[in-house]
Rosetta silent file (secondary structure, phi, psi, omega in degrees, C-alpha in Angstrom):
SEQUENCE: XXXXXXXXXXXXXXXXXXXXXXXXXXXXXXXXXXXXXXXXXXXXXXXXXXXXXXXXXXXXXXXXXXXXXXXXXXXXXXXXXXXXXXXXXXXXXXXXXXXXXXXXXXXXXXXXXXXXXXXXXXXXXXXXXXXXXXXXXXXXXXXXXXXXXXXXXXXXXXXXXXXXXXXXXXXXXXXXXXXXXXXXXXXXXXXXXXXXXXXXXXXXXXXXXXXXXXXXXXXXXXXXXXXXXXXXXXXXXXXXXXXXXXXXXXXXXXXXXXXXXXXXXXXXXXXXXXXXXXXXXXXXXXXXXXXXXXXXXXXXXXXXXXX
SCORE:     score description
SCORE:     0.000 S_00000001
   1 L     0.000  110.233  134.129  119.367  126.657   66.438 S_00000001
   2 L    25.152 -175.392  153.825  117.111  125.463   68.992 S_00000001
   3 L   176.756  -25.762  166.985  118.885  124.333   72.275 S_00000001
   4 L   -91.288  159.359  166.717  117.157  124.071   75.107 S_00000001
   5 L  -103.905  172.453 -177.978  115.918  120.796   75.991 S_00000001
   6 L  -108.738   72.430  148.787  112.959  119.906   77.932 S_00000001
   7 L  -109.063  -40.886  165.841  114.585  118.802   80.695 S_00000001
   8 H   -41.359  -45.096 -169.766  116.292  122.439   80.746 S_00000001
   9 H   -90.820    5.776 -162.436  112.993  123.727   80.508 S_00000001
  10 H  -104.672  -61.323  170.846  111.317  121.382   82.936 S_00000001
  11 H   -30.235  -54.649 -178.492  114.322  122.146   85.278 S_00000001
  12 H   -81.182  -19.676  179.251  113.670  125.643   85.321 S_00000001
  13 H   -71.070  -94.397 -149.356  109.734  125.144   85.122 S_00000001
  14 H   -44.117  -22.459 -178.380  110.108  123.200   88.713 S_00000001
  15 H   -75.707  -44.164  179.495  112.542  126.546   90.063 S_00000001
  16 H   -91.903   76.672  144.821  109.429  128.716   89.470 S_00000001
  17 H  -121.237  -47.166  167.606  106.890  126.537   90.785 S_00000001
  18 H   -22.715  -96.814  140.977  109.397  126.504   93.865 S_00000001
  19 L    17.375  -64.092 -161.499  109.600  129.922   93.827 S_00000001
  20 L   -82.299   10.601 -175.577  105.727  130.375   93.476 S_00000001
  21 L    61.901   15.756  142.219  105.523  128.430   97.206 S_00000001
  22 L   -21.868  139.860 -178.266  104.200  125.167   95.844 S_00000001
  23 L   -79.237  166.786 -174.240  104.055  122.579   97.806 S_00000001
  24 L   -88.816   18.540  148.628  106.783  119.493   97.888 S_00000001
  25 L  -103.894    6.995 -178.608  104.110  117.015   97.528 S_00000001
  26 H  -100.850  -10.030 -166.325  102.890  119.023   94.053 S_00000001
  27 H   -84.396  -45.268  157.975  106.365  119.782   93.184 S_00000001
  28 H   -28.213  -69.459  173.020  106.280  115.710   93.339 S_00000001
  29 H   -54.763  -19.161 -176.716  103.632  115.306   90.870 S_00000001
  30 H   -97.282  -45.309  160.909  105.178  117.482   88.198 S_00000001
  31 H   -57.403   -7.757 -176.851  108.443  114.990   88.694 S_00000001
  32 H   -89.161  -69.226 -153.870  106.144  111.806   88.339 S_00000001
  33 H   -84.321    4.452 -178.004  103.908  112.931   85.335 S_00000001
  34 H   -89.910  -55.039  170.908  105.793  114.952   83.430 S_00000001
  35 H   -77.765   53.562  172.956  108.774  112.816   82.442 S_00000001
  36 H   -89.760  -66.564 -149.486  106.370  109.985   82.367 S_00000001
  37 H   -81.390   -4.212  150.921  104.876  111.335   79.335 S_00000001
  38 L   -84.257   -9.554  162.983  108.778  112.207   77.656 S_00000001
  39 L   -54.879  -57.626  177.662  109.695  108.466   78.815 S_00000001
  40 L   -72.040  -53.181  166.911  107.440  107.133   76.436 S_00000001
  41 L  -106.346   89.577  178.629  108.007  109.913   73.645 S_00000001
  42 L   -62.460  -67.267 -168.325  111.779  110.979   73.954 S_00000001
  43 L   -86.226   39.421 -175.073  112.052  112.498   70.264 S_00000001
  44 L   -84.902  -57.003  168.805  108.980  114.972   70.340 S_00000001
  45 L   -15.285  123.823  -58.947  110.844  117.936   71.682 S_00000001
  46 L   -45.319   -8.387 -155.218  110.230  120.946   70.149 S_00000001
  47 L   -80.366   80.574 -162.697  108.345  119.637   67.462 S_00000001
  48 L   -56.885  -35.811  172.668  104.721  120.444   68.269 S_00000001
  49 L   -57.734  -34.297  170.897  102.912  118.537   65.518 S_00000001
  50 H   -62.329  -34.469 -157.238  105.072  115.275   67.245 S_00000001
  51 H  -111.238   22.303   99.314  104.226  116.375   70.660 S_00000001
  52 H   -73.172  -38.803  147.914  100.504  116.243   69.756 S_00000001
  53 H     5.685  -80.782 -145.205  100.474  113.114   68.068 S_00000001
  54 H   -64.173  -67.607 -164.562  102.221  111.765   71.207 S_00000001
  55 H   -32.579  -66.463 -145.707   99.942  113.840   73.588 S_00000001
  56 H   -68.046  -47.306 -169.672   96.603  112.596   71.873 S_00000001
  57 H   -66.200  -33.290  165.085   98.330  108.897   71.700 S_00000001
  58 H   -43.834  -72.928 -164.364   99.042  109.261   75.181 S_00000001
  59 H   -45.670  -50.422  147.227   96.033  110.114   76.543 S_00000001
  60 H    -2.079  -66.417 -164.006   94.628  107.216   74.080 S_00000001
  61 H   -65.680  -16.794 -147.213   96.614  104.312   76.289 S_00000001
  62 H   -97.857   32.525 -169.192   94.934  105.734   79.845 S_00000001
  63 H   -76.664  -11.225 -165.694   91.764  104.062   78.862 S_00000001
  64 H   -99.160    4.778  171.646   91.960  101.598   81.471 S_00000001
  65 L   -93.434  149.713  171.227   92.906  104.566   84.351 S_00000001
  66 L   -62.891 -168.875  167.135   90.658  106.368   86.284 S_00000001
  67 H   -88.308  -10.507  159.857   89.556  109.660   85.414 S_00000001
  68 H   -55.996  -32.938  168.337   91.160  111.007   88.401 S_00000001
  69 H   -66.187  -50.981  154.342   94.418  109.741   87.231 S_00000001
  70 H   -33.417  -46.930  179.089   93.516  110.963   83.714 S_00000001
  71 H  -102.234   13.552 -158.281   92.722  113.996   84.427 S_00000001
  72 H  -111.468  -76.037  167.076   95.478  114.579   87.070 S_00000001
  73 H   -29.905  -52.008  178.467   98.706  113.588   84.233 S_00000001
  74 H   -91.914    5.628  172.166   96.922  116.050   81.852 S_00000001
  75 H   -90.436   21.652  177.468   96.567  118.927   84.276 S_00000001
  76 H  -123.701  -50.900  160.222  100.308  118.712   85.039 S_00000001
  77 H   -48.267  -24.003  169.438  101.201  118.506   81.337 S_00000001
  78 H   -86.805  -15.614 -163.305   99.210  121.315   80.327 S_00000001
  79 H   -86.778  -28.220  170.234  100.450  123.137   83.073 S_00000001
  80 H   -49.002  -68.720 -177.054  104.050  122.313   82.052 S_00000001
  81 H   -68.909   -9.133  161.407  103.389  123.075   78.409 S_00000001
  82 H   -61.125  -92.430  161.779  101.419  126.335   79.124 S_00000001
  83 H     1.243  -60.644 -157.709  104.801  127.667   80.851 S_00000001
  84 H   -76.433  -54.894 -173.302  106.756  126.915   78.034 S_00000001
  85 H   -42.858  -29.691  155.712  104.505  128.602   75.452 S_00000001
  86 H   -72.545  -22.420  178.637  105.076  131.397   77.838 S_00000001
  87 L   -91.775   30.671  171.052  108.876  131.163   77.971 S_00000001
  88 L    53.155    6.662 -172.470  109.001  131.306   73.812 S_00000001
  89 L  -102.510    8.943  176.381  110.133  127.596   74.207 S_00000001
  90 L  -170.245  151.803 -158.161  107.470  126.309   72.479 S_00000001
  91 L   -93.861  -36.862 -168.486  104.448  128.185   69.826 S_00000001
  92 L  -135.867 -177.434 -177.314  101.501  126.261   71.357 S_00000001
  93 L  -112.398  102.407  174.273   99.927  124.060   74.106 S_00000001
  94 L   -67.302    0.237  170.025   99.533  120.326   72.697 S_00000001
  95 L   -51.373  -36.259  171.354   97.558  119.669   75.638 S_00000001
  96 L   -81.672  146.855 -174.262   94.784  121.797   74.127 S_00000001
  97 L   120.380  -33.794 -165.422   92.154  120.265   72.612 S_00000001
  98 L   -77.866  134.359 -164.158   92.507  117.035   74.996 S_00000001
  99 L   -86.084  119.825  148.072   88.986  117.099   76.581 S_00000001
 100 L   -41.669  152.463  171.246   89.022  116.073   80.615 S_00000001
 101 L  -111.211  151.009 -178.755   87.226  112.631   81.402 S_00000001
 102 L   -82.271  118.410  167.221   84.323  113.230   83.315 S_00000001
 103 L   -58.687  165.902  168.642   84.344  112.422   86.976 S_00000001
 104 L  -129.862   -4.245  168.018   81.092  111.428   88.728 S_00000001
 105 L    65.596   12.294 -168.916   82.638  112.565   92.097 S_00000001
 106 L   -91.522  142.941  179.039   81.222  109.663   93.708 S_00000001
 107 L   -98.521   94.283   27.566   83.808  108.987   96.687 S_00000001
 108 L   124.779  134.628 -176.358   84.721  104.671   97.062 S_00000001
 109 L  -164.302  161.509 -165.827   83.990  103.504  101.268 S_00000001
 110 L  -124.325  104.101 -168.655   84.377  100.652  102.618 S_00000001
 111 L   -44.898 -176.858 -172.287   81.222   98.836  104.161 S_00000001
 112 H   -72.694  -60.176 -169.357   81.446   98.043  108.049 S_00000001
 113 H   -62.710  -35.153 -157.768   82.241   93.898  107.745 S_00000001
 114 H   -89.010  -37.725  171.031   85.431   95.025  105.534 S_00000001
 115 H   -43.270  -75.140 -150.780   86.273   97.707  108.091 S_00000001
 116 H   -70.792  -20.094 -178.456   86.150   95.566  111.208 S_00000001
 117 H   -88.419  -26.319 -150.554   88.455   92.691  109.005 S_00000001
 118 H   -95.661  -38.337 -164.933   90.855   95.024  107.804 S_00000001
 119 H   -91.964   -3.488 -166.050   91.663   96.447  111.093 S_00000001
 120 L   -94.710   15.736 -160.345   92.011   92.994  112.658 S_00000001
 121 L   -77.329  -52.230  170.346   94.901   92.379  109.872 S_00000001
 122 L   -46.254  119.014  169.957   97.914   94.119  111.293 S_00000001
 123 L   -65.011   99.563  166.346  100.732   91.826  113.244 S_00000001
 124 L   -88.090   30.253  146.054  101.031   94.388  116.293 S_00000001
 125 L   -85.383  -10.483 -179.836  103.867   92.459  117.480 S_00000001
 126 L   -94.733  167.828  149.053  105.805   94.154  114.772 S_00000001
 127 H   -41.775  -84.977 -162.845  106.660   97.757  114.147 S_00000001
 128 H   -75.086   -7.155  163.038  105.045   98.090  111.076 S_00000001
 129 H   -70.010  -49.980  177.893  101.759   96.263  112.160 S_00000001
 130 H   -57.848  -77.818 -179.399  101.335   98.957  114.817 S_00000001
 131 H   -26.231  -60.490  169.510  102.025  101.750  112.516 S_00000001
 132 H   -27.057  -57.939 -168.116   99.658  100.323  109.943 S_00000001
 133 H   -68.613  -46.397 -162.036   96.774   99.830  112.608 S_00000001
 134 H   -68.961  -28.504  173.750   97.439  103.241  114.147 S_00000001
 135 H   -72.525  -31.388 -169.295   97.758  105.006  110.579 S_00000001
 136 H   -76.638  -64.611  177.671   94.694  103.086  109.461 S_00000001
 137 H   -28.429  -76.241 -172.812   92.792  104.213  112.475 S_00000001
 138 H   -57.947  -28.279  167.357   93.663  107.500  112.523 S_00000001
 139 H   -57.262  -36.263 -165.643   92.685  108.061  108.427 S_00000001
 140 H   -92.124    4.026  177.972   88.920  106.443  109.366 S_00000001
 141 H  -129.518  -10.674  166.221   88.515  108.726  112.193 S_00000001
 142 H  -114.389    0.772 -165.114   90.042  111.945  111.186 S_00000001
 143 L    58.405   36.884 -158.907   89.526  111.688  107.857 S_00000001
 144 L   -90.734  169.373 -168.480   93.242  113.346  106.652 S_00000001
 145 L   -83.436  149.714  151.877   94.800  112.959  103.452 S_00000001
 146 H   -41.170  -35.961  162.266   97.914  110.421  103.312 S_00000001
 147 H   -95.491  -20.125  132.083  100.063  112.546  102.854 S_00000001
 148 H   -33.652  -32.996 -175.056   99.225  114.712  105.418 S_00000001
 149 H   -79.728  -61.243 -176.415   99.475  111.591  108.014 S_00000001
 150 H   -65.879  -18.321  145.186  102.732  110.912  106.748 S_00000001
 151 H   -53.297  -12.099 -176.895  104.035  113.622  107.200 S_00000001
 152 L   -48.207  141.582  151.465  103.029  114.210  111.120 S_00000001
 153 L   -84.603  153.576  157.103  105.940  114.856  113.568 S_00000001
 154 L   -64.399   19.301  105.124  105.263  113.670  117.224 S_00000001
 155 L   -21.189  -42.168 -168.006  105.059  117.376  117.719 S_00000001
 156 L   -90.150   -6.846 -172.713  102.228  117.666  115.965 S_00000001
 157 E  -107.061  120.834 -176.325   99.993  115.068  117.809 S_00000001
 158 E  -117.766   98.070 -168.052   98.960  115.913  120.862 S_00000001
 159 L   -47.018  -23.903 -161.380   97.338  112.827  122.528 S_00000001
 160 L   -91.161  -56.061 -169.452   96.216  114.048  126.123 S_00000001
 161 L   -75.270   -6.244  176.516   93.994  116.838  123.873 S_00000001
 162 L    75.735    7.488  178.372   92.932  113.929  121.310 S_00000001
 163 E   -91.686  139.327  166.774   94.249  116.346  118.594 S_00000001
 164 E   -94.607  109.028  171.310   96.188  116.115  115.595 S_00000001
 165 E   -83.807   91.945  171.158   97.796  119.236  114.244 S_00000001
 166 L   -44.045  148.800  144.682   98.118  119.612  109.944 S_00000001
 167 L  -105.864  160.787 -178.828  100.704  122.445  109.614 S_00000001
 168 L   -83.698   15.935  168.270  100.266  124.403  106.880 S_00000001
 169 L   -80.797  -30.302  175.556  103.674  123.388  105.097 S_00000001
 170 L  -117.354   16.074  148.630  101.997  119.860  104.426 S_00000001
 171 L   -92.710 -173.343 -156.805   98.932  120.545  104.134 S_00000001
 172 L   -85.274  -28.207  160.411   97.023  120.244  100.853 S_00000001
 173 L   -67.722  -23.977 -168.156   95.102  124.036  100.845 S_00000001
 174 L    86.843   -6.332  177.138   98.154  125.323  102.143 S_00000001
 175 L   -85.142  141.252  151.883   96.154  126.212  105.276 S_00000001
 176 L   -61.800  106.422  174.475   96.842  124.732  108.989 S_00000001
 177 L  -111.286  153.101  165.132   94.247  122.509  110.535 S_00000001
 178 E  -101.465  179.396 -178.901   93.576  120.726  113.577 S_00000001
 179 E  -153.016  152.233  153.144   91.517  117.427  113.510 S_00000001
 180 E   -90.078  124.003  164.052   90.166  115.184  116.690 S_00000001
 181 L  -142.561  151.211 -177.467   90.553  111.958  117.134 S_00000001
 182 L   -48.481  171.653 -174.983   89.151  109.401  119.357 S_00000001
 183 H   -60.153  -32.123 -144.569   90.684  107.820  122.682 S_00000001
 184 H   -97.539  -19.288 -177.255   91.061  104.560  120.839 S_00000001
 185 H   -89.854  -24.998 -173.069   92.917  106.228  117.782 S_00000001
 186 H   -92.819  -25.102 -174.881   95.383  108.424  120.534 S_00000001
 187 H   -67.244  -48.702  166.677   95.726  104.814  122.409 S_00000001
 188 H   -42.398  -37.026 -179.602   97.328  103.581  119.184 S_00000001
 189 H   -86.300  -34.771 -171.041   99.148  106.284  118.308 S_00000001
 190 H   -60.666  -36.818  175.990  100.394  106.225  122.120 S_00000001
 191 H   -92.527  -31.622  172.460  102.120  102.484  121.365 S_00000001
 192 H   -71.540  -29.428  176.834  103.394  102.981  118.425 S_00000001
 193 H   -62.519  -32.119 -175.733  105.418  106.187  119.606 S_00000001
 194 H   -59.914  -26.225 -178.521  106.404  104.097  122.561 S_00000001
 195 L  -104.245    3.364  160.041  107.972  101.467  120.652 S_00000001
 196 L   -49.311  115.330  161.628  110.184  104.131  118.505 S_00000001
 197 L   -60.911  169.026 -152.918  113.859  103.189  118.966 S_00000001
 198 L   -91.345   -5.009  174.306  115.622  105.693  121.410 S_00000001
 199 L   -96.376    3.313  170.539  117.951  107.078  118.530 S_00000001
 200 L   -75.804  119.300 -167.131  114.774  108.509  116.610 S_00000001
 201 L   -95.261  175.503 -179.990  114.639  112.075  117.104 S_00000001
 202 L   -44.144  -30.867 -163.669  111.892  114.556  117.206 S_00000001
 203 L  -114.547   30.764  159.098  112.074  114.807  113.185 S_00000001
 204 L   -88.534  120.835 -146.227  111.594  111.281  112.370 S_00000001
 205 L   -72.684  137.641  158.131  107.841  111.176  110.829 S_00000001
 206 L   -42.729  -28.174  169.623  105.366  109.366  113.446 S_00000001
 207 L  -125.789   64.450 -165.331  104.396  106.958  110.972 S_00000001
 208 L   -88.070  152.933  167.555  108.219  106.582  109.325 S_00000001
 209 L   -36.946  163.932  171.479  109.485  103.231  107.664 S_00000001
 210 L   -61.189  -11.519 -169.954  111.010  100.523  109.842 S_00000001
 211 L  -109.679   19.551  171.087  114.555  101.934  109.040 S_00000001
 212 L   100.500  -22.636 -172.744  113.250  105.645  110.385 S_00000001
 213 L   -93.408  145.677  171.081  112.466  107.204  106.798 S_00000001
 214 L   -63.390  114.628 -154.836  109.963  109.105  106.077 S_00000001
 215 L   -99.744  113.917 -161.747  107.033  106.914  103.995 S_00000001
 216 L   -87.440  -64.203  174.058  105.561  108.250  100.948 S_00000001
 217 L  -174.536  -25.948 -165.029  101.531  107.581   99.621 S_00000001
 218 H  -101.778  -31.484  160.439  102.567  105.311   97.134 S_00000001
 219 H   -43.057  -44.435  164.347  104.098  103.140   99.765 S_00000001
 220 H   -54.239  -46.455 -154.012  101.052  103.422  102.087 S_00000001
 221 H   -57.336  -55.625  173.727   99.119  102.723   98.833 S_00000001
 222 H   -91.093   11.478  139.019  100.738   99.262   98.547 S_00000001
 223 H   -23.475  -75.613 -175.321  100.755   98.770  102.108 S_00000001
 224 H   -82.707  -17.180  176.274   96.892   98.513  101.983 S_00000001
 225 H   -58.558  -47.968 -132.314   96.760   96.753   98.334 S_00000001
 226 H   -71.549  -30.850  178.649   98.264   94.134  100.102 S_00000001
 227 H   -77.497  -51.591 -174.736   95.868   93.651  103.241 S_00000001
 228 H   -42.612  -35.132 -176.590   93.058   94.095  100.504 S_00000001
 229 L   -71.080   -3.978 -149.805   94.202   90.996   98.588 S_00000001
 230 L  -100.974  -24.959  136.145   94.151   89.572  101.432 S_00000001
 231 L   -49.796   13.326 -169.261   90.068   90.472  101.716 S_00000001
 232 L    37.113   65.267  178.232   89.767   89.690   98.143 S_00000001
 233 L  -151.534  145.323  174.345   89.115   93.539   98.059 S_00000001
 234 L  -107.038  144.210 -166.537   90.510   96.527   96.807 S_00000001
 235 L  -124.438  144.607  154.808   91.678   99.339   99.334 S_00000001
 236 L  -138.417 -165.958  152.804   93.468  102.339   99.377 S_00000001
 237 H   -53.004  -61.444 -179.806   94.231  105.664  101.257 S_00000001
 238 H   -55.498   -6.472 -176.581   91.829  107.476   99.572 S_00000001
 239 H   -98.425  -24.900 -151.482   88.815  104.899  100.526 S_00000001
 240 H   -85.208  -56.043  155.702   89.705  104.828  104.108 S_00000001
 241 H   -24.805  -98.678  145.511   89.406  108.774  103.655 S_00000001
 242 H   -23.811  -38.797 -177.057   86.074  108.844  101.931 S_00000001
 243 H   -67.729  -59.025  165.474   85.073  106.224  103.859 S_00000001
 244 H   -28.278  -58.035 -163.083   85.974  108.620  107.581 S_00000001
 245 H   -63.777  -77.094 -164.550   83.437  111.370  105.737 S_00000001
 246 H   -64.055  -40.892  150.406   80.309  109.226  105.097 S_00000001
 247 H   -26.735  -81.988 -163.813   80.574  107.411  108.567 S_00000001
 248 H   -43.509  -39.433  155.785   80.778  110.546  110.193 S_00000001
 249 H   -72.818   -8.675  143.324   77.825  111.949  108.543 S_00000001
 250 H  -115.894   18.448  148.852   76.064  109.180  109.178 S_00000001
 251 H  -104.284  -13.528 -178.107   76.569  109.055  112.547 S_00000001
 252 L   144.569   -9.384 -164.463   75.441  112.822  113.050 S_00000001
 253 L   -83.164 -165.551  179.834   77.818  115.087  112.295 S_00000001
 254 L  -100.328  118.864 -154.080   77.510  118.207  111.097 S_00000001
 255 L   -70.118  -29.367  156.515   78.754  118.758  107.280 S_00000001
 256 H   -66.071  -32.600  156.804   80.574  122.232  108.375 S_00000001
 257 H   -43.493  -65.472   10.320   82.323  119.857  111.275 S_00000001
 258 H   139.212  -71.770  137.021   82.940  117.929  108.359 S_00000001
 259 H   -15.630  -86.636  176.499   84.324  120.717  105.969 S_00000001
 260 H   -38.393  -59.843  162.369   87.138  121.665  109.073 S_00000001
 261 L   -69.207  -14.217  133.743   88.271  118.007  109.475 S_00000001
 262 L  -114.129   21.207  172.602   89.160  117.225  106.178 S_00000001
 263 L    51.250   58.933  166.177   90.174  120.781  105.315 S_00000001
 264 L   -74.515  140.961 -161.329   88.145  120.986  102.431 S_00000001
 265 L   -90.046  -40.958  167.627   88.518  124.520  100.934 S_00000001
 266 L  -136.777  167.984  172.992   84.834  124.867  100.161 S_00000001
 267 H   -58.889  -35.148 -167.773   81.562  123.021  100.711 S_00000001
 268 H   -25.641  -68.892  169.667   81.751  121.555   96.968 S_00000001
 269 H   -48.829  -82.183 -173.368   83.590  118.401   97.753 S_00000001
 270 H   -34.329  -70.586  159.138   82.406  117.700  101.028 S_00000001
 271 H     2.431  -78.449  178.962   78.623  118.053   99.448 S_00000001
 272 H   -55.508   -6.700  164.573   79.212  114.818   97.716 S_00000001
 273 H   -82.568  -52.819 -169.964   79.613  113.086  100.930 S_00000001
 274 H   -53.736  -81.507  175.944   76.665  114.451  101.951 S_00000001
 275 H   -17.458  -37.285 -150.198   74.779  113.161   98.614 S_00000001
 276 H   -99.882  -43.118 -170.472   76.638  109.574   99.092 S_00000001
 277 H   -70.945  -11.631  177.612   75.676  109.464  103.207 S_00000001
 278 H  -104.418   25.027  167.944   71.998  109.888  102.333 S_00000001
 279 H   -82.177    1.240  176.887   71.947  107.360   99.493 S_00000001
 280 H  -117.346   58.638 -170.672   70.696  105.264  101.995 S_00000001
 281 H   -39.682  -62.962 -174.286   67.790  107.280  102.836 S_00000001
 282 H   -69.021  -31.393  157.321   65.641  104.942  102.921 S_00000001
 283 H   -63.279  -68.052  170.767   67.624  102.414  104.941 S_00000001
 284 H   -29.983  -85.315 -141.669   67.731  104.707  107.709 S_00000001
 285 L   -76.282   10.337  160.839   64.263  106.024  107.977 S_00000001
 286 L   -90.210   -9.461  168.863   62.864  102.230  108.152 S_00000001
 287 L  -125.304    9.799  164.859   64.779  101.951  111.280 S_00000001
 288 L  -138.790   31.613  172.483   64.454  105.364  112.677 S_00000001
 289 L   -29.462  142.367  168.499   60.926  106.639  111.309 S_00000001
 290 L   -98.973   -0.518  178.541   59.879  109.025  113.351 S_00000001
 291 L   -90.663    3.415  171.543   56.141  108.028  112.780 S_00000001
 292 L   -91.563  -28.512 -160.286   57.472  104.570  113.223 S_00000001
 293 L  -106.652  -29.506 -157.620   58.270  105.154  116.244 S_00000001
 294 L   -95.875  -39.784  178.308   55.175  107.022  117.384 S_00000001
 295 L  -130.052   67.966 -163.542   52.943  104.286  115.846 S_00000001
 296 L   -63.383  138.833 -173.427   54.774  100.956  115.038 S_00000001
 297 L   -74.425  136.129 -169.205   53.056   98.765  112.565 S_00000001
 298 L   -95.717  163.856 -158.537   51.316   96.051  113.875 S_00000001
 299 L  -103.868   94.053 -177.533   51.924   92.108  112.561 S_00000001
 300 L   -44.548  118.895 -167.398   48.407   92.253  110.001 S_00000001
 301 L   -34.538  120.882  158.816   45.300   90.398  111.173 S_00000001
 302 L   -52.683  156.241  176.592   44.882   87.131  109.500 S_00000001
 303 L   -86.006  120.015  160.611   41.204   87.301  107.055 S_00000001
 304 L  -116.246  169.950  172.935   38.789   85.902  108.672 S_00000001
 305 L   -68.007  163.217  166.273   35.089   85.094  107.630 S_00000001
 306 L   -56.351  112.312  162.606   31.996   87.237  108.512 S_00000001
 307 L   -79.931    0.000    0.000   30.905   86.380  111.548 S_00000001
């Protein structure tokens, strides 16, 4: 008789992922999407012709998600259901067979005019408008992940050196990076620690809720929905992120610079920044030709008759 359930086996799935050093914001993701997709289907369990049904009908509903989302839910269900096929708890993977939806890798920014309104949004008589401003700031200038920011200790920021320190417990490679950020982004960060109540200790997160708690990505996430409605626009973490890259590379930097500061793992990713800051090729070299410059086009002779 059958016996385990898969919460037993999902329970024991999350002790080896544990185990395997995973990180606690991936160890997250396997608690979001897995009993998402047993929320919805309860009575599949063990029954693999039910649990592909469900699988295929799942995937079915996500037509209106990105493919980022899409393809995010089914690599943590296959990864789940892989496991189990290995633990004898189940004969197959119904995951296989579900196709990935094809990304186009194009990364979502935020034009200049949207920038400069967005940052003017935050009440910095409050708490959380300075946190907001200072968190926004620092994502468009160091380019870090969200959940990296939230996680920072004042430990890790050291303002006099303009530097931010990732440790490698939160970050997303598992590696430790530093990042730079400007005077105007450490000036920010510099008021909001200052207004910290005096019972917050060192291991309250630099950009923690108003009550002190640490604040997770889907909180930031409606954080910025909210100043976006108020642009009739939609924002997130991830644009202000994307957004950080293609600035920077189109202000000069260098795409290995580039690479280090958002602790990209490889070029691959970063590349598409590259690809997105030169889509405006052509904008650019009408205002910095360098043969433009050497011979600037003259305002063409009216036609006159022979004389």
């Amino acid at each position: 008789m059958f016996s385990t359930t898969w919460q037993d086996a999902f329970d024991e799935f999350l002790l080896v992922k544990q185990a395997e050093g995973r990180s606690p914001r991936t160890l997250k993701d396997y608690r979001r999407h897995v009993p998402a997709f047993f929320q919805e289907h309860p009575n599949t369990w063990p029954d693999v012709p039910a649990l592909k049904r469900a699988v295929a009908a799942h995937f079915a509903a996500f037509h209106d998600k990105s493919a980022t989302y899409y393809n995010l839910r089914r690599e943590y269900l296959k990864a789940f259901f892989a496991w189990c096929v290995e633990e004898e708890y189940l004969p197959m993977n119904p995951v296989k067979g579900i196709p990935k939806r094809k990304n186009d890798g194009t990364p979502r920014n935020l034009d200049a005019d949207t920038l400069k309104r967005l940052l003017e949004l935050p009440d910095c008589t409050t708490y959380a408008g300075l946190r907001d401003l200072a968190l926004m700031l620092l994502q468009l200038d160091t380019g870090i992940r969200p959940g990296e920011a939230l996680a920072l200790l004042p430990a890790h920021v050291n303002l006099t050196a303009l530097e931010v320190t990732i440790p490698s417990t939160t970050a997303k490679t598992r590696t430790a990076r530093t990042v730079v950020m400007s005077p105007q982004t450490a000036k920010a960060i510099r008021k909001l620690l200052t207004c910290r109540p005096e019972d917050w200790t060192g291991d309250v997160p630099v950009f923690a809720s108003t009550s002190g708690r640490k604040m997770d990505a889907i909180h930031w996430g409606h954080r910025l929905a909210a100043y976006g409605q108020q642009l009739g626009t939609r924002i997130t973490p991830y644009m202000l992120r994307h957004t950080s890259a293609i600035l920077f590379l189109r202000g000069g930097g260098h795409v290995f610079a580039l690479q280090r500061q958002m602790g990209h793992a490889s070029l691959t990713m970063t590349k598409r920044y590259v690809h997105l800051a030169e889509s405006d090729l052509h904008e650019q070299h009408a205002v910095a030709s360098p043969v433009g410059q050497i011979l600037p086009q003259h305002t063409r002779a009216r036609k006159v008759g022979r004389g």
